[in-house]
DONU-402783 format. One line per 10 residues: number of its first residue (from 1); their letters; for each residue x, y, z of C-alpha. Coordinates in pm, 1 decimal. Last residue first. Layout:
NUM = A = X/Y/Z | ...
end
This chain:
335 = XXXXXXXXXX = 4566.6/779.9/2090.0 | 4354.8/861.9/1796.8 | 4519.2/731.9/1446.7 | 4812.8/856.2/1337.6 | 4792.0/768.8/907.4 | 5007.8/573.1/701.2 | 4724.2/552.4/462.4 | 4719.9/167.7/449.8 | 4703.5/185.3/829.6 | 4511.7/473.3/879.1
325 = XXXXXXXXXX = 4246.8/278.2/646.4 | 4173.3/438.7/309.8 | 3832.1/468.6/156.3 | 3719.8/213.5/-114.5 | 3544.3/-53.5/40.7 | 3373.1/104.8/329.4 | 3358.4/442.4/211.9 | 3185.0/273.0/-121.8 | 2922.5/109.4/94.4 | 2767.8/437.7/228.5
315 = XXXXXXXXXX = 2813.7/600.2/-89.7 | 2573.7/397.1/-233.7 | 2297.4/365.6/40.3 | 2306.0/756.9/-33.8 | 2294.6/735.6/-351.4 | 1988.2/514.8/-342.8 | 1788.6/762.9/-120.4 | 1659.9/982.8/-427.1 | 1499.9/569.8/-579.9 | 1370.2/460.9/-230.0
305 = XXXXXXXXXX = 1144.8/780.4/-170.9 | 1073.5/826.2/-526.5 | 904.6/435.7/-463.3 | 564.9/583.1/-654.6 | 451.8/762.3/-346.2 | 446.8/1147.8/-358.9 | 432.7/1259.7/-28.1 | 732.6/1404.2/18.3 | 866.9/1714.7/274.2 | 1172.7/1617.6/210.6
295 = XXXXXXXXXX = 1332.0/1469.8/478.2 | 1599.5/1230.9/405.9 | 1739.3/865.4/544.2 | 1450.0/753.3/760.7 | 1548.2/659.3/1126.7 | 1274.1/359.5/1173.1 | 1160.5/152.1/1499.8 | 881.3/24.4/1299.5 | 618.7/202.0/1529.2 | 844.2/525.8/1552.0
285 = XXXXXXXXXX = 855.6/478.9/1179.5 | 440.8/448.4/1161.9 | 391.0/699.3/1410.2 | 612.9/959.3/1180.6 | 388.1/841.7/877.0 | 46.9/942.7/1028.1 | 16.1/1287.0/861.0 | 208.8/1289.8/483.5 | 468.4/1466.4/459.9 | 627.4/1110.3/431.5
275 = XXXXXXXXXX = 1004.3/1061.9/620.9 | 1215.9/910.1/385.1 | 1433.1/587.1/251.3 | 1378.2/395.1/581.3 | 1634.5/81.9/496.5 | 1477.9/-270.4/555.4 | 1678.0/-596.5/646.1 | 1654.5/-590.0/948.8 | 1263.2/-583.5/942.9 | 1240.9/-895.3/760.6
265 = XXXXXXXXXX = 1281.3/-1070.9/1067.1 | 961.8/-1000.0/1237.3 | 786.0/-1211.0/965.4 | 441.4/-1149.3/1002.8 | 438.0/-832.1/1224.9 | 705.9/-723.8/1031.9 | 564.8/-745.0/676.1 | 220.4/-569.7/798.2 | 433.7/-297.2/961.5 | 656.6/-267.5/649.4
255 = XXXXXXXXXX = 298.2/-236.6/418.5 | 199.6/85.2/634.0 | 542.4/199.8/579.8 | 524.4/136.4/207.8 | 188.2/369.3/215.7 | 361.6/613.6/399.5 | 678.5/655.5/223.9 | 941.7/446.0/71.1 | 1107.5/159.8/188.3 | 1405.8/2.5/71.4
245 = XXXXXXXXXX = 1443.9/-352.6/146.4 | 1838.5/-469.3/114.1 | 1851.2/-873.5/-9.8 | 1895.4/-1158.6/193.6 | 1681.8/-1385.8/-16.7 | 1408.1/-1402.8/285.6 | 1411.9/-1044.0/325.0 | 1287.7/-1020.7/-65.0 | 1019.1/-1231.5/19.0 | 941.4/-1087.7/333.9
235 = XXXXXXXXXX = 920.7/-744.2/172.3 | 727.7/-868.9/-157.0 | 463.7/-973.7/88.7 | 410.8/-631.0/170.1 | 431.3/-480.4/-139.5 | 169.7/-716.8/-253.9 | -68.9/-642.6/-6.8 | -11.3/-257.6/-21.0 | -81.0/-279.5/-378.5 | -390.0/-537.0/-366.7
225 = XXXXXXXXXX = -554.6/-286.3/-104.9 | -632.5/-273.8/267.0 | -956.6/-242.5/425.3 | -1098.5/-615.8/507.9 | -831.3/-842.5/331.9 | -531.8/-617.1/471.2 | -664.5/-650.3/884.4 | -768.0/-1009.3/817.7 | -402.5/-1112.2/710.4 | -253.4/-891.9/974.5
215 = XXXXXXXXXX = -473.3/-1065.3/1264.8 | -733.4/-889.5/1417.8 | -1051.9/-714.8/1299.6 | -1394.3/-646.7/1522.9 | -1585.3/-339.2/1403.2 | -1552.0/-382.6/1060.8 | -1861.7/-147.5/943.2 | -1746.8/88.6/1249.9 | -1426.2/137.9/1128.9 | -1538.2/157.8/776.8
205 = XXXXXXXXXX = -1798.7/452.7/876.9 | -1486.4/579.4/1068.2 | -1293.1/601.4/758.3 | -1565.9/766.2/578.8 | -1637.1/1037.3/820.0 | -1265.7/1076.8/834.7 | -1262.1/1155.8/411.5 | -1562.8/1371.5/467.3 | -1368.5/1597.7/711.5 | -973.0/1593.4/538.6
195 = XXXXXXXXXX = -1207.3/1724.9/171.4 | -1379.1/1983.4/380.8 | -1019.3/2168.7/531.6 | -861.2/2061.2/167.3 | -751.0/1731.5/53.6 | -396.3/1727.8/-129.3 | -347.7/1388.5/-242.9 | -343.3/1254.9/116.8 | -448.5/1447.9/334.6 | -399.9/1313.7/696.6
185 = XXXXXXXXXX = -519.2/1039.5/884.3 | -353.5/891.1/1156.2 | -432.5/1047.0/1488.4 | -773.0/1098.7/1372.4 | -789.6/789.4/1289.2 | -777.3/672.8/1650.7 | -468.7/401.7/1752.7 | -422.1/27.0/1766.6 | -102.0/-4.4/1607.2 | -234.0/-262.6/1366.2
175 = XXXXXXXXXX = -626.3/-130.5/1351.0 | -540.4/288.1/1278.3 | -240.5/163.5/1104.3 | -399.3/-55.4/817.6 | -713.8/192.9/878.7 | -453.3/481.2/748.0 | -297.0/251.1/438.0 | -628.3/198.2/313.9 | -696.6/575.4/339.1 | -337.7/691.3/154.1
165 = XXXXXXXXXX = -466.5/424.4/-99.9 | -744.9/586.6/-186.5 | -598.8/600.2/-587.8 | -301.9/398.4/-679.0 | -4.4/429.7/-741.0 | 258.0/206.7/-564.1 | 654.9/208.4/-450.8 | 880.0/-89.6/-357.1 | 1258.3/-62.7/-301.3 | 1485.8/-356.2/-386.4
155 = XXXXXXXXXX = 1857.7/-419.7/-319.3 | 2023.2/-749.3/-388.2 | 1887.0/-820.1/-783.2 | 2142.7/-1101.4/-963.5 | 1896.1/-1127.8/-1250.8 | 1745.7/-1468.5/-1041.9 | 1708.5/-1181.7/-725.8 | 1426.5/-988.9/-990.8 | 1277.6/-1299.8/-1058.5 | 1238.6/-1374.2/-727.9
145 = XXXXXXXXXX = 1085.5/-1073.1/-603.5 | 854.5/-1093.6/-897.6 | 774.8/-1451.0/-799.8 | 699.0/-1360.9/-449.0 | 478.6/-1081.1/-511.6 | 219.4/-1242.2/-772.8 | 167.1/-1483.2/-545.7 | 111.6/-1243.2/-251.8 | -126.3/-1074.6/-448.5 | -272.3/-1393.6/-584.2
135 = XXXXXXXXXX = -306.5/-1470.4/-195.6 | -499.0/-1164.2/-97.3 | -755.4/-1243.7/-406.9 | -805.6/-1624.1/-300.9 | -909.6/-1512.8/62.3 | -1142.9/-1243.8/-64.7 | -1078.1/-829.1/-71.4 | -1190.0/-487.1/67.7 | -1477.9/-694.1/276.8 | -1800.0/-537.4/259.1
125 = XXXXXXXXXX = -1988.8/-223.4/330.0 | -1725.1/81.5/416.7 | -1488.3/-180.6/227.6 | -1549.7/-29.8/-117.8 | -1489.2/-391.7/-315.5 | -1088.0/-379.3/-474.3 | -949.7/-266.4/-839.6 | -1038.1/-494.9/-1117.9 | -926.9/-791.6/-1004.9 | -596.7/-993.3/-934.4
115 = XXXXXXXXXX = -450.3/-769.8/-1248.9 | -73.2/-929.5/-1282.3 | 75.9/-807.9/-1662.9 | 386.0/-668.3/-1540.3 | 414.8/-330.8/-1776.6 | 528.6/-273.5/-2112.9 | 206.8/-210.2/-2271.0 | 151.9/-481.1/-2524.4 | -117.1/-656.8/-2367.7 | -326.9/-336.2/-2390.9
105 = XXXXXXXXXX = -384.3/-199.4/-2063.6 | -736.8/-276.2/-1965.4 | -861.7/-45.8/-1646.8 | -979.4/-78.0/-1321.7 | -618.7/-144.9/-1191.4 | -559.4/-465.6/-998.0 | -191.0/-604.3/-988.8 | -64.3/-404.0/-1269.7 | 293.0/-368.4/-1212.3 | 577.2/-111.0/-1330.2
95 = XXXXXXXXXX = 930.9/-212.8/-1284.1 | 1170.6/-16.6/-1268.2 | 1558.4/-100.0/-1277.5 | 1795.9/190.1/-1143.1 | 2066.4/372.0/-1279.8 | 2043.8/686.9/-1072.2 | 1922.6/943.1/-1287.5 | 1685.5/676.4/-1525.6 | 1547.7/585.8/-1167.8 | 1476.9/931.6/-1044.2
85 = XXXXXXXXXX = 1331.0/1045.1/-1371.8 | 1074.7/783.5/-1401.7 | 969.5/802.8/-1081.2 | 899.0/1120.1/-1107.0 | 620.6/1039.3/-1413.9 | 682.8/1099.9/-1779.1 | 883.8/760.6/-1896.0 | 572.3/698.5/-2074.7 | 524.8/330.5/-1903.2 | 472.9/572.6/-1576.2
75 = XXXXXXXXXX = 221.7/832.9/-1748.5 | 58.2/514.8/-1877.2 | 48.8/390.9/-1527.1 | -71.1/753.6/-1406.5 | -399.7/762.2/-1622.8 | -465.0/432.5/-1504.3 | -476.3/558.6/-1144.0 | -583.2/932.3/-1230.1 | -931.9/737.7/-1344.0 | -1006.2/690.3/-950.7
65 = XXXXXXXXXX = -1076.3/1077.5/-986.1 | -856.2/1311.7/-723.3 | -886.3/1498.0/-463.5 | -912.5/1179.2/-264.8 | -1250.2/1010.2/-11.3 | -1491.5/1085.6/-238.1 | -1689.4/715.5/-183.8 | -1573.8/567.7/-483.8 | -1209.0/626.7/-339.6 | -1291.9/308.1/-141.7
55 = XXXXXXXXXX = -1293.0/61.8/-420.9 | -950.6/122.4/-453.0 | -740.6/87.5/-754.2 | -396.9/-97.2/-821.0 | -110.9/-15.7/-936.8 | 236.7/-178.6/-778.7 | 597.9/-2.0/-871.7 | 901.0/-217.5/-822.4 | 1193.9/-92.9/-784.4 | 1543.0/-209.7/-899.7
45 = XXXXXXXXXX = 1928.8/-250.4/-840.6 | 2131.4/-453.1/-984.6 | 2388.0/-532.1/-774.2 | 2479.4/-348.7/-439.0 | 2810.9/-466.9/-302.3 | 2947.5/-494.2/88.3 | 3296.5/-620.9/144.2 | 3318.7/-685.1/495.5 | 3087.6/-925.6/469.4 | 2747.2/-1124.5/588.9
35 = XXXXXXXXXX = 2518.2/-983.0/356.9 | 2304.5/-832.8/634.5 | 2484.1/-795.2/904.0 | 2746.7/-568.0/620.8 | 2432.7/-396.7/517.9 | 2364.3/-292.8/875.5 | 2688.8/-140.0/914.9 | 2720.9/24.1/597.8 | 2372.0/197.6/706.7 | 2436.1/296.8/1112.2
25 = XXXXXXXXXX = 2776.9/441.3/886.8 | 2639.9/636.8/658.5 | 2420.1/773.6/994.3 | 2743.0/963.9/1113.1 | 3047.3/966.6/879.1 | 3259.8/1131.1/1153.8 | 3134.3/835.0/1397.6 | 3504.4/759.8/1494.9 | 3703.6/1034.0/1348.7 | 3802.4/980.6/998.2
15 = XXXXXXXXXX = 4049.1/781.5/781.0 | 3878.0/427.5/809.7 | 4003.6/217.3/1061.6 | 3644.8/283.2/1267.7 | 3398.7/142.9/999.8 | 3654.2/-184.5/987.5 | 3619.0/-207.5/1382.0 | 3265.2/-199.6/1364.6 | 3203.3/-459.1/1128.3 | 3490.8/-671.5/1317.0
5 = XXXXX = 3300.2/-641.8/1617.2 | 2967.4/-750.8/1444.0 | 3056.4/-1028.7/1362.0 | 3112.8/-1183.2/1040.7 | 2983.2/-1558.9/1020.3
end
């Protein structure tokens, strides 16, 4: 077992003050804990993208159509979205999953195949999900993670499309962390002054409908959606196989609380990729403990988060391995 003290003391032989590298170091460090070396590697890299629809967004509560989901996954297996671009820029695998889109892809479309259902029940009058359909998402989940680790996969971000799901991920919050949606709830795919009102209304309508929730599992079966339930599992699958989580924005966020309130290990394994424009996403990192790595001003979604912060989780484990001690450098160190 590497300890920690010999982490730290390799960080501080490198050719630099101590702490010169700032935060790149908090990250080399933690991916040494977590692979257990002094000799750090990435391998493989890939995201995973989850679709789903929300019953919710029937009830007005994006700018946008529930159509722009499906509209978005052929965007994605187009190579036209963000996403797209990040992860053909930086070398990195993507993955685009159905796991409950209202919408037949043809079952040629190069895309995971995993619809649970056809997008999830409007939870302002019943429950977002069943029993059986929360654990096909986590089914689902687990053997993509795997999968993914079997191709020699030890760094994985998650992103997700889907329409509504900046609401699902606010009652997720507003119930976990115990706080009012107002405090929470912000716009989304670009709500106006009207659009912000009427989507509040609605989230305290499903408040009130599900008056009395605990329990993660409850919490994500009565509001959430099959994205954010398979992301979430994915998480503590991947944290189980030792690999680097990378989490993107606000909806990931909202999954990473689930993941570590199940599994409280999983969370040292996770890397905060950004901090969300989006309104409730600086409680959720205080909440998760979470220094993001950039600050953008995003609130995409789609994992472009994880995929812009790769380099930097990069270059963090090449100074380790490839810069120059002051020993091998014949370098005065600090007296």
């Amino acid at each position: 077992m590497i300890s920690d003290q010999s982490i730290q003391k390799l960080i501080d032989s490198k050719t630099k003050p101590i702490g010169a590298l700032g935060d790149l170091e908090s990250i080399a460090f933690q991916i040494c804990q977590i692979q257990n070396t002094l000799s750090p590697t990435l391998n493989q890299p890939h995201i995973l993208v989850f679709s789903a629809d929300h019953g919710l967004a029937d009830s007005g509560v994006s700018a946008y159509p529930k159509a722009v989901t499906a509209q978005m996954v052929l965007n994605f297996i187009n190579g036209g979205a963000a996403i797209n671009v990040f992860c053909a820029q930086h070398d990195l695998e993507l993955k685009v999953i159905d796991i409950g889109v209202d919408f037949d892809f043809d079952a040629s479309a190069p895309i995971e195949h995993r619809k649970v259902a056809l997008g999830t029940k409007n939870s302002t009058t019943n429950q977002a999900m069943s029993c059986a359909e929360l654990e096909k998402c986590q089914q689902h989940a687990a053997e993509l993670v795997n999968e993914a680790h079997a191709k020699g996969c030890n760094i994985i971000g998650f992103g997700e499309m889907g329409i509504g799901n900046t609401s699902a991920a606010t009652l997720i919050q507003h119930y976990l962390l115990d706080v009012p949606l107002e405090e929470c709830i912000g716009r989304g795919t670009g709500l106006d002054d009207k659009g912000l009102e009427h989507k509040l209304a609605i989230l305290k309508q499903v408040s009130s409908h599900h008056s009395e929730l605990s329990g993660v599992d409850n919490i994500v079966r009565a509001v959430g959606g099959f994205e954010i339930a398979a992301i979430s599992h994915a998480m503590i699958e991947a944290s189980k196989k030792n690999m680097i989580v990378l989490v993107d924005g606000f909806i990931a966020s909202a999954a990473a609380l689930c993941a570590s309130k199940k599994h409280l290990d999983c969370r040292h394994n996770m890397l905060f990729c950004h901090a969300s424009h989006e309104h409730g996403h600086r409680q959720l990192l205080e909440a998760l403990d979470a220094k993001p790595l950039l600050d953008l001003n995003m609130r995409l979604g789609e994992g472009s988060g994880c995929a812009l912060a790769y380099p930097l989780v990069l270059s963090a484990i090449n100074f380790v391995n490839q810069m120059a001690s002051f020993e091998s450098a014949d370098i005065s160190n600090k007296n």
